[in-house]
N, C-alpha and C positions, 0 to 999 in steps of 0.2 A: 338711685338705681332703678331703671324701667324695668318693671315685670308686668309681661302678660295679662291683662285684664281679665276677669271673669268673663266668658261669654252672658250675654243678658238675657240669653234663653233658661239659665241655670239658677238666674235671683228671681224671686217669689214678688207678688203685685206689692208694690211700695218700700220694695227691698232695694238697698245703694252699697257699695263697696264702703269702709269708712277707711281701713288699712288692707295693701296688699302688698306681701316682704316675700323673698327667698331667704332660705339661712344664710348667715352670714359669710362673707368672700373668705374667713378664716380657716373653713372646710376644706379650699383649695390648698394649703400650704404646705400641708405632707405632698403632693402629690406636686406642686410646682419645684419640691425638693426633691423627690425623685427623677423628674424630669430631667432635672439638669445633671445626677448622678449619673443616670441612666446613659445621657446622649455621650457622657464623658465616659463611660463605660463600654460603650458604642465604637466609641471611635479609637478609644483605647484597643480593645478589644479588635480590630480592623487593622490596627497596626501591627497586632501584632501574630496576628495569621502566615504562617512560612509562606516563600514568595512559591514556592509550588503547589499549594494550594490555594490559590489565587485565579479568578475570582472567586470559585465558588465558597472558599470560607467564609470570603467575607460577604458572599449574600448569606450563610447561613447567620454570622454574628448581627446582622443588619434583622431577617427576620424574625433572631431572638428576641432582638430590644423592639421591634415594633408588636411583638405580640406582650410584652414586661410594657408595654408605653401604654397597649390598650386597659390593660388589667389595670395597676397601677395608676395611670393619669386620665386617660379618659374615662372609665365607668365611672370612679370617683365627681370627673366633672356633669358628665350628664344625670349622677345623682346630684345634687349640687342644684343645676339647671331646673331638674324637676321638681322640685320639695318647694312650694309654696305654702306660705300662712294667709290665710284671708280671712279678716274682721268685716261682717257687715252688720247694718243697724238690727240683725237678727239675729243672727250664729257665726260660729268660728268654725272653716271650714278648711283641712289640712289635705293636702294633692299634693304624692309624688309616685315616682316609678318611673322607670326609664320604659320597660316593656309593657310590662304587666302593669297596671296603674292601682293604685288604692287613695282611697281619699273619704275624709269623713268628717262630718258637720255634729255640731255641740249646738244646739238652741241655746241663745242667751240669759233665757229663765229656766235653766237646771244649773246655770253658773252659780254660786253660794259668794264665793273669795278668788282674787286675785293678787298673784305674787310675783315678786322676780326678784331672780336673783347675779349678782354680779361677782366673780372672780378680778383678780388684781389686773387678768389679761383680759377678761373681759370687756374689765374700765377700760382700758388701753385703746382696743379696738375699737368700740363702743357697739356691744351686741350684749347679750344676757339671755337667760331660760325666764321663760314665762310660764308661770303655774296658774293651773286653773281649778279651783276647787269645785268641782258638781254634785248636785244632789242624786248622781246614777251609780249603780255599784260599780263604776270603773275609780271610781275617789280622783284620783287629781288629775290633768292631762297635763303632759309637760312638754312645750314648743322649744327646741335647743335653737340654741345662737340667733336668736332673733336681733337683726340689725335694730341700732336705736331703742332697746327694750323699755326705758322709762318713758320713751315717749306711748308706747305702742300701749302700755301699762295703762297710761294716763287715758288715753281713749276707750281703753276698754273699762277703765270705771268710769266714763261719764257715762259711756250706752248703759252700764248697770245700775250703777247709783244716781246720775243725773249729775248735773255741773260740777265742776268743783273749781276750787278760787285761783289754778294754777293755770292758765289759758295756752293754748299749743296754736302755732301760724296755719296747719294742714294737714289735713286727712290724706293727702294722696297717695301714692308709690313710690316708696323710697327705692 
C-alpha cells in the first residue's frame, strides 16, 4: 500500500524513513457496510415516496442518505486516509486529522520494550497493535491495526536493540 512519504524537510540531518503504514484497510468495513445499507435504503426509501410527492420527496430521501453517507462513510474514510504510523532510524512519529491535524514523535531512546499484539481476526487480516514501552510518564504508546505488525515489530527492534537473527526483504511502504 503506497502512503505519502514524509516530506524531507520534516527528518532531522541523517534521519531516513525505515517504515511508513496507515492503519489497517479493516477500519473501512463498518463503513463499506453501511454504505451499501444505506444506498439500499436510498433507493428503498425513493420508491417509496407517494407519486404526489414526487419529485420533491425523493430529493428529500436522496439528501438524507447523502448527508448518513457523509457522516457514516466518508469522515470514517478520510480518518482512515489520514492516520499515518512512521518509523524512522530516530523516532516513531503518529499523523492524523482530517481538519485539524495532531501528530507526535517518540524519540527512539526513551523506547524501554516493544510489543504486539495479535487477535484471531487480526491474524486473518494480517495487522496487530503495536505497544511501545517508554521511559516518559505517558507509560506505553499503543499504534492500533498496524498493517503487517510483526514485521513492523521486527524493525522496530533492530533500530533498538541492533540485528537480530530473523532478516525482513524491506523497509519501505507498505
Amino acid at each position: 500500500m503506497a502512503v505519502m512519504g514524509l516530506p524531507r524537510k520534516l527528518l532531522g540531518e541523517g534521519e531516513h524513513v525505515e517504515v511508513q503504514v496507515r492503519t489497517h484497510a479493516k477500519k473501512l468495513i463498518p463503513a463499506a457496510l453501511l454504505f451499501i445499507l444505506l444506498a439500499a435504503a436510498v433507493g428503498f426509501g425513493c420508491a417509496l415516496v407517494p407519486a404526489d410527492m414526487t419529485p420533491i420527496g425523493q430529493y428529500v430521501v436522496i439528501v438524507v442518505g447523502l448527508v448518513l453517507w457523509i457522516w457514516w462513510c466518508l469522515v470514517p474514510f478520510l480518518r482512515w486516509r489520514t492516520t499515518t504510523y512512521t518509523i524512522t532510524n530516530r523516532r516513531v512519529i503518529t499523523r492524523t486529522g482530517i481538519v485539524a491535524k495532531t501528530g507526535t514523535d517518540l524519540p527512539l531512546v526513551r523506547v524501554n520494550d516493544v510489543s504486539y499484539d495479535r487477535s484471531l481476526t487480526d491474524r486473518i487480516l494480517g495487522c496487530g497493535t503495536l505497544r511501545i514501552q517508554t521511559a516518559g510518564e505517558n507509560g506505553t504508546v499503543v499504534l492500533d491495526d498496524v498493517p503487517e505488525v510483526r514485521r513492523v515489530h521486527l524493525i522496530m527492534t533492530e533500530l533498538l536493540f541492533g540485528e537480530v537473527a530473523d532478516d525482513h526483504q524491506s523497509r519501505a511502504t507498505w
